[in-house]
N, C-alpha and C positions, 0 to 999 in steps of 0.2 A: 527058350532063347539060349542061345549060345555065349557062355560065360566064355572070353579071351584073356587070359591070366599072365601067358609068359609069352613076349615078343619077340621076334630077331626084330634089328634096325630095319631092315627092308620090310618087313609087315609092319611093324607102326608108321612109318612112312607114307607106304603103301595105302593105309586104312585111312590117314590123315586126306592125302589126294584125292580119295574116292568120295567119301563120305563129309570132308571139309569144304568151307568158302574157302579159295586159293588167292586171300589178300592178306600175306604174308610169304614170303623165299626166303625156309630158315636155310640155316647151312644145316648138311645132313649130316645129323648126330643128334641122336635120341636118349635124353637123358631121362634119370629113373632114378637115381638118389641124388643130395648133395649136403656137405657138413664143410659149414666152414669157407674156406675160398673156391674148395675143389666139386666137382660134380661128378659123377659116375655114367655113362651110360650100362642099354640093358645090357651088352658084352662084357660089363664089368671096367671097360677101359678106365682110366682117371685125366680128370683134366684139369687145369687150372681154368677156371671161369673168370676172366676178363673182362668179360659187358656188365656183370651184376644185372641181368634184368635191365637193362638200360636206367644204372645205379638206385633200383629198386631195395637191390640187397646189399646198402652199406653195412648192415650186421652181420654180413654172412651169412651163406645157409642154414636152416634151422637152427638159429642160436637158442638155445636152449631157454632164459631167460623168456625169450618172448613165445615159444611154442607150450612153454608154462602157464602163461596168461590166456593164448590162446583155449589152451583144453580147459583150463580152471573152469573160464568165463561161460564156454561153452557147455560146460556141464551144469551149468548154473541157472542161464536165461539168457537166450540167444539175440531174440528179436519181440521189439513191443509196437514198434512204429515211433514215430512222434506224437502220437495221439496220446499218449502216457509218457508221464516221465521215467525214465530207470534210472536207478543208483551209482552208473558209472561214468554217466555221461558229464554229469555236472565237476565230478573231479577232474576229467580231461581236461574240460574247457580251461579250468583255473589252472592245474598245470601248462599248458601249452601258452596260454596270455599271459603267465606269470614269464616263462620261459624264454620267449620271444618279444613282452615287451610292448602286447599288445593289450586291450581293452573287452575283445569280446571274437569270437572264433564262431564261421559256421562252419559244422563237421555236412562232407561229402563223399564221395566213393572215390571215383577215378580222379584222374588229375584231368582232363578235359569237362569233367562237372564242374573240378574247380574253378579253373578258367571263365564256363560260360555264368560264373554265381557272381564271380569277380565283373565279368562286363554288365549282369543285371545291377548289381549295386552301384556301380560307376554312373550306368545314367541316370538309376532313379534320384543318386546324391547330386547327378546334375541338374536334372529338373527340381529337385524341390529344395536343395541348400543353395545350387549358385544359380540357379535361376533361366537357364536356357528354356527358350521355347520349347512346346512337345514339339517331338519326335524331328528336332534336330540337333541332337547331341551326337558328336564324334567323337571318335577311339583313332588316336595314333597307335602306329604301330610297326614293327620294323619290317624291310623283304628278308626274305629266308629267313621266316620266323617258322617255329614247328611248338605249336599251342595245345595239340591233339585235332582229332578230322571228323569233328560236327560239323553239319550242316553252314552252322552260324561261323565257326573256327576256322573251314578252309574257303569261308567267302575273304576273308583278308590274307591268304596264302598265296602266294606267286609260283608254289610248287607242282608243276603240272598235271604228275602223277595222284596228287592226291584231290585234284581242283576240279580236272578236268572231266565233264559233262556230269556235273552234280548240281547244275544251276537250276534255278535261279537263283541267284547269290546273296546274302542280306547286308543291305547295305549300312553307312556309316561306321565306313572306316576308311583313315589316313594312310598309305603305306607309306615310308622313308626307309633313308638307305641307311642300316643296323652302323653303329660308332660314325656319326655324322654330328654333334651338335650344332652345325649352320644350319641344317638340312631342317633339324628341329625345334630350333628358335626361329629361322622363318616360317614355319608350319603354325609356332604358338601365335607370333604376331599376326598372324594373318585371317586366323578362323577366332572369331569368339566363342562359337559353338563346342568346341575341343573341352571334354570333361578329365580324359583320362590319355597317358603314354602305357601303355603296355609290351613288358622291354623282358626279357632272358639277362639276365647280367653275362653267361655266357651261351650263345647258341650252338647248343650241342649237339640239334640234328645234322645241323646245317653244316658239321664238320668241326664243330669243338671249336668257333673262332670267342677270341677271349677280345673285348676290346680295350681301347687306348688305355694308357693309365687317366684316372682322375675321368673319366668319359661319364662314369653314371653319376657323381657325384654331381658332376655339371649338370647333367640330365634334371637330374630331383631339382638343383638351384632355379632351374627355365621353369621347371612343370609350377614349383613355389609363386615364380614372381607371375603367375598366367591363374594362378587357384587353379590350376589343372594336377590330376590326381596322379598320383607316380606308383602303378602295379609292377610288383615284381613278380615275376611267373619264376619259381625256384623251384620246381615237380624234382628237377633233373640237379640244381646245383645247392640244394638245400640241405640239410641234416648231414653235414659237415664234408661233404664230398668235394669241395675247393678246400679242404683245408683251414675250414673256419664252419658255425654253425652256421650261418646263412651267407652267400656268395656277398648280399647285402644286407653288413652287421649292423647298421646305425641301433636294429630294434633289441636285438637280442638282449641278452642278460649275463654271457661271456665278460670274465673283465681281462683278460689279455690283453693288452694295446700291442703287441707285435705280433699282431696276424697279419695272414692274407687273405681278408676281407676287404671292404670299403668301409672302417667304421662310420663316415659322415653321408651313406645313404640309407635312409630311413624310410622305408617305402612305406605308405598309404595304406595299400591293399598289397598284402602276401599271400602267394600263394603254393601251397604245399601239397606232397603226394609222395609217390611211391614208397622212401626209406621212412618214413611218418610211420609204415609199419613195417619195415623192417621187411618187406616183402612176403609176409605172412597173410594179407589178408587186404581187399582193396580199402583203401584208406587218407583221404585226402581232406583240405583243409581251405579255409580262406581266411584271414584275420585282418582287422580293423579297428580302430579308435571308435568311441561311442557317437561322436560329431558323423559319422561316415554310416557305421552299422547300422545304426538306428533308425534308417530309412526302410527297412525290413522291416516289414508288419506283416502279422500270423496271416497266411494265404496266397503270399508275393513269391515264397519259392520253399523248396520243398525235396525231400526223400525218403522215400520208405526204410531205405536201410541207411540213409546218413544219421552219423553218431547214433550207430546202437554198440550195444554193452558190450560184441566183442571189439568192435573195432575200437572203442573206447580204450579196454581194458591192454588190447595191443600196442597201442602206438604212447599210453605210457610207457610198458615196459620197451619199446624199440628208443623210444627220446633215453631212458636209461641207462640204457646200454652206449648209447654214443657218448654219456658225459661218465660214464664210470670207468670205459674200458678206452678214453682218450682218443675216442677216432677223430677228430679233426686234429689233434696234436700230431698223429701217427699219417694222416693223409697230407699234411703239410710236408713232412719230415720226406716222406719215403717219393713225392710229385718231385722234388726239387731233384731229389738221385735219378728218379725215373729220367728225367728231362735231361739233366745234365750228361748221364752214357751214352742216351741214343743220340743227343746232339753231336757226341764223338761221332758216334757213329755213323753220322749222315754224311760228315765231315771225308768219309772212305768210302762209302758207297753212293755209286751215282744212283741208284734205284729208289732211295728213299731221299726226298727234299728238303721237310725238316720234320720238327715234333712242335707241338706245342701245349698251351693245358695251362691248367692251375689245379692245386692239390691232384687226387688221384681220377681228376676228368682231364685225360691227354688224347692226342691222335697223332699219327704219322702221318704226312702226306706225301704218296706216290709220285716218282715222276711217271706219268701217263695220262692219257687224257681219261676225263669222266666217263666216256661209256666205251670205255674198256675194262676187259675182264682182270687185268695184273692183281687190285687188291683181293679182288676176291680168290681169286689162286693163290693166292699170302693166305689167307685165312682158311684155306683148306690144308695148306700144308702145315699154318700155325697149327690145324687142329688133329693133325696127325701125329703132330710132337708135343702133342700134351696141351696145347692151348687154344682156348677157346675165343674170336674176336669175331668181327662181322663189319664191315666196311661199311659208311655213307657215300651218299654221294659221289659212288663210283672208286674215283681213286683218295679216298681217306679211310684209314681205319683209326676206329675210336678202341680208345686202352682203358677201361673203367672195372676193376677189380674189386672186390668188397677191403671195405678199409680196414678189415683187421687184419688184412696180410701184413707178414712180418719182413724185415731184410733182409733176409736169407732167400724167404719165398722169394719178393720181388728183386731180388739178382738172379735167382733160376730162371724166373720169365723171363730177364731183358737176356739171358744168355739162347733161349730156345727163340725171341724174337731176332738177337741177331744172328745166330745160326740158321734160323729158317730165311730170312731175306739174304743173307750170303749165297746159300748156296742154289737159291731161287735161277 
């Protein structure tokens, strides 16, 4: 067999098309190292990395810290099952519930396991604490929601491309229109069967829309006076990427009072992923109170590799690193600059509408309509001058940077983003 050692961009491309499922259109640029905020491709170019993994890598590239843990652990004891206990699973647990504020944590892999662990817990706490008849417990939930694209996940998505002809769909679920509380309060008075709201604090597929102020806090007060369960999906705005440890502080352990969080919402069920490890390794999370968790009994859910010893051993030291080396202080600090230039900026250029965001999850939105090509031509020639983005939803491109860039970095980028749309 043919060992393939050293690429051009067009053979890994190449190899990727041939030999790949084509459900994914990255933008073309094949990367091959990255430290820190920047990423290498195989030509050696450098780029400033922008999406973070779609804020997977709030620690940056291989921060060293956690690629420490990684190798330790691995050289150690990889994988046991859950069928055995191993030694590093238990200190997660109590780190992450001490952390966050919670009571009891199930470890998972991806952030779409999280998700579907979070809607098994929700109805079995409906059926057997609040008491709904079987099998008609309902899940609100909002349109243009992006939860991940399970079976079960995109039966409640209104997103075509990912919905469409994957049916038959599984039912019970509510959809509402995302920053509505009338929309939501008639929904709770009206169904008794309603166990759970399952809400993004910011939906950042959907183009980074941040809602009202005071929006979720209301949310939680309706879901309180209904006994209906308040999930916060935080895969994408959790582990300090708005500018605070979780988009929704009520649980944490932070004692700041002047964040940009919402300290008075305290979600139910949280739910965690990607920067949980720092991007080292898949690693995701669901947490609960014991009133809630405790409806989990040994054989009701389940994974082979959730909470084994490395992904334990990782997503300590990735939670470390965010309270050692101040990234939600730092992603606070440098959102409000980010925001503040390019809103100059939009101010002179008719091409770009406005920006908007919380901490270092922002987006531009294009004037052009959605299935036009202008952002993505932005994002090719962003990536020509050194940076790396990728647009949703046609004409918005999302800004998400690992949060340890510094102010120096982030003015280089805002100066190569508004150079590259000037001369667009």
């Amino acid at each position: 067999m043919t060992v393939l050692n050293t690429l051009t961009s067009k053979e890994a491309i190449e190899l990727e098309n041939k030999y790949g499922a084509h459900n994914y259109h990255p933008l073309p640029v094949v990367i091959s190292k990255g430290k820190g905020v920047f990423v290498w491709d195989v030509e050696g170019k450098k780029y400033y990395d922008f999406l973070s993994a779609y804020s997977a890598v709030n620690q940056g590239h291989c921060h060293p810290k956690i690629v420490e843990a990684m190798v330790t652990q691995a050289q150690t004891l990889t994988l046991t099952s859950r069928a055995f206990y191993n030694d590093q699973l238990g200190k997660y647990e109590k780190f992450a519930t001490d952390l966050f504020g919670f009571d009891k944590l199930l470890p998972m892999n991806t952030g779409a396991e999280a998700v579907e662990t979070a809607l098994k817990i929700a109805r079995k706490w409906g059926y057997e604490v609040k008491g709904i008849p079987e099998d008609k417990a309902q899940i609100v939930v909002c349109e243009n929601n992006f939860h991940g694209r399970t079976t079960t996940i995109i039966s409640f998505s209104n997103d075509p491309v990912a919905r469409k002809n994957f049916g038959p769909y599984t039912e019970g679920f509510i959809k509402i229109e995302y920053d509505n509380l009338l929309a939501l309060k008639e929904t709770l008075e009206s169904n008794q069967h309603i166990v759970a709201f399952l809400v993004e604090p910011i939906q950042g597929e959907a183009g980074v829309y941040v809602p009202s102020e005071g929006y979720l806090a209301a949310a939680k007060q309706l879901c309180e006076t209904h006994n209906v369960l308040f999930i916060a999906d935080e895969v994408q705005t959790g582990i300090a990427r708005t500018g605070r440890l979780l988009a929704t502080c009520g649980n944490c352990s932070c004692e700041d009072k002047n964040c940009s969080g919402d300290p008075e919402v305290k979600a139910d069920i949280l739910i965690l992923g990607k920067a949980l490890s720092g991007g080292a390794y898949p690693v995701s999370a669901v947490l609960a109170n014991n009133s809630i968790m405790e409806v989990i009994k040994p054989g009701n859910h389940g994974s082979t590799f959730g909470g084994n010893p490395i992904a334990a051993a990782i997503a300590i030291a990735a939670l470390e690193v965010v309270a050692d080396e101040n990234l939600a202080d730092n992603a606070a600090k440098l959102g409000v600059i980010f925001r503040e230039e390019l809103t100059l900026f939009c101010k002179d250029n008719d091409l770009v509408d406005s920006v908007r965001g919380k901490g270092l999850l922002n987006a531009i939105l294009i004037n052009d309509s959605e299935d036009s090509s202008t952002a993505w031509d932005i994002c090719m020639k962003l990536r020509d001058n050194g940076l790396l983005a990728k647009p949703t939803h046609g004409n918005i491109i999302r800004f998400a940077p690992p949060l340890i860039i510094n102010e120096s970095q982030l003015m280089e980028c805002i100066s190569i983003i508004k150079k590259t749309i000037s001369e667009f």
